[in-house]
C-alpha positions in Angstrom: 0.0 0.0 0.0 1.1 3.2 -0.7 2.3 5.9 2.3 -0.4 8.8 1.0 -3.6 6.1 1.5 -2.1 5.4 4.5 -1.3 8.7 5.9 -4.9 9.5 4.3 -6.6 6.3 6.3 -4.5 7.5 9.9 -5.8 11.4 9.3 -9.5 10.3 8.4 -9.4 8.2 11.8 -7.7 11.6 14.1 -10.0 13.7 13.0 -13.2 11.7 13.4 -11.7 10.6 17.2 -10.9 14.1 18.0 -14.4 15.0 16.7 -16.2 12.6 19.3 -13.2 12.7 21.8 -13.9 17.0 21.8 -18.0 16.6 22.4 -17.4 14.2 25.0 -15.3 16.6 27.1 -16.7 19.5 26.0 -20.1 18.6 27.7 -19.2 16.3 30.4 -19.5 18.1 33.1 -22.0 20.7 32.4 -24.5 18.4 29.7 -25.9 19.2 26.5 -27.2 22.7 26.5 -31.1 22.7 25.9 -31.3 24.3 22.7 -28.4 22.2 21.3 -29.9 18.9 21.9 -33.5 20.5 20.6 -31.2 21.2 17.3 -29.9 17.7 17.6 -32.8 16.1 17.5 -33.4 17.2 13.9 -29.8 15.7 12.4 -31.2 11.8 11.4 -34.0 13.2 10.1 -32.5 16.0 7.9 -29.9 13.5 7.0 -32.5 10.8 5.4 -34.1 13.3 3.8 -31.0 14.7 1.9 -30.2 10.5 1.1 -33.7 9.7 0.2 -35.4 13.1 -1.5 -32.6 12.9 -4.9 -32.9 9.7 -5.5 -36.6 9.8 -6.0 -36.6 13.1 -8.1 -33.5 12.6 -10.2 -33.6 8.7 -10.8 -31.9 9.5 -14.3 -29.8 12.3 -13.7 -32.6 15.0 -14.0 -35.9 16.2 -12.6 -38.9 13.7 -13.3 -41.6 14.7 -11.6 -43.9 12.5 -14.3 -46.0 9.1 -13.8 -43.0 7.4 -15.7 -40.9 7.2 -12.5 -41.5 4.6 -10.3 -39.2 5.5 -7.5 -41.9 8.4 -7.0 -44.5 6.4 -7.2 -43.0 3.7 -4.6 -41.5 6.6 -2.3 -44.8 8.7 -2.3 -47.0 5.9 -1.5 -44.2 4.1 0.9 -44.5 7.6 2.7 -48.0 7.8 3.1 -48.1 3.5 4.9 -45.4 4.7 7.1 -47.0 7.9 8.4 -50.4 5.9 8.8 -49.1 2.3 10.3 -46.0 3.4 11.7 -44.7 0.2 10.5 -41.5 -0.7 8.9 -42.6 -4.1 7.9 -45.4 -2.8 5.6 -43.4 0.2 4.7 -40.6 -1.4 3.1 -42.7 -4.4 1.9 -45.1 -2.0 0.0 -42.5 0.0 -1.5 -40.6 -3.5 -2.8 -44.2 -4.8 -4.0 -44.9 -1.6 -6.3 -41.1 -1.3 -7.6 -41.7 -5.0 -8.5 -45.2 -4.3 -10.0 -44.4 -1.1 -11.7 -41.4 -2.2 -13.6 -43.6 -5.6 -14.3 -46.2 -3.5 -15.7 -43.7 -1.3 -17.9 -42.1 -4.5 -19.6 -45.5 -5.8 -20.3 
């Protein structure tokens, strides 16, 4: 292996330690300040939202807000089983049954 990836691999790994390491004893003795963890709170959401959102709009590289993309289709009506059953199960089952059936459908 070459020095650079390694030097590369051992930096990557400081930086992400010192990054915990710092929040750790930044807040051990006095706790997470009230609006900070109210901020907090918000980061896995925001962050499935910025993973999810493009891949459902730009399946192909650009905006396709039409009835021709299934990933819509599945995400939009995956969305809606999650927010009423508040279960995983059916969510991701549902979404896997209309992928299937849509692109059945489009070969046919």
């Amino acid at each position: 292996m070459r020095s650079e990836i390694l030097f590369i691999i051992i930096g990557m790994a400081a930086v992400t330690y010192l990054t915990r390491f710092g929040c750790l004893v930044l807040f051990r003795y006095t706790g997470i300040p009230s609006f900070l963890h109210g901020w907090l709170k918000h980061i896995p959401t925001a962050i499935l939202t910025a993973l999810i959102v493009p891949s459902l709009l730009l399946p192909k590289g650009y905006l396709d807000l039409t009835i021709q993309n299934h990933y819509l289709i599945a995400g939009i009506l995956a969305a809606v089983i999650a927010y009423k059953s508040r279960n995983i199960i059916a969510t991701v089952g549902l979404g896997i049954m209309v992928m299937i059936s849509l692109n059945w459908l489009d070969k046919l």
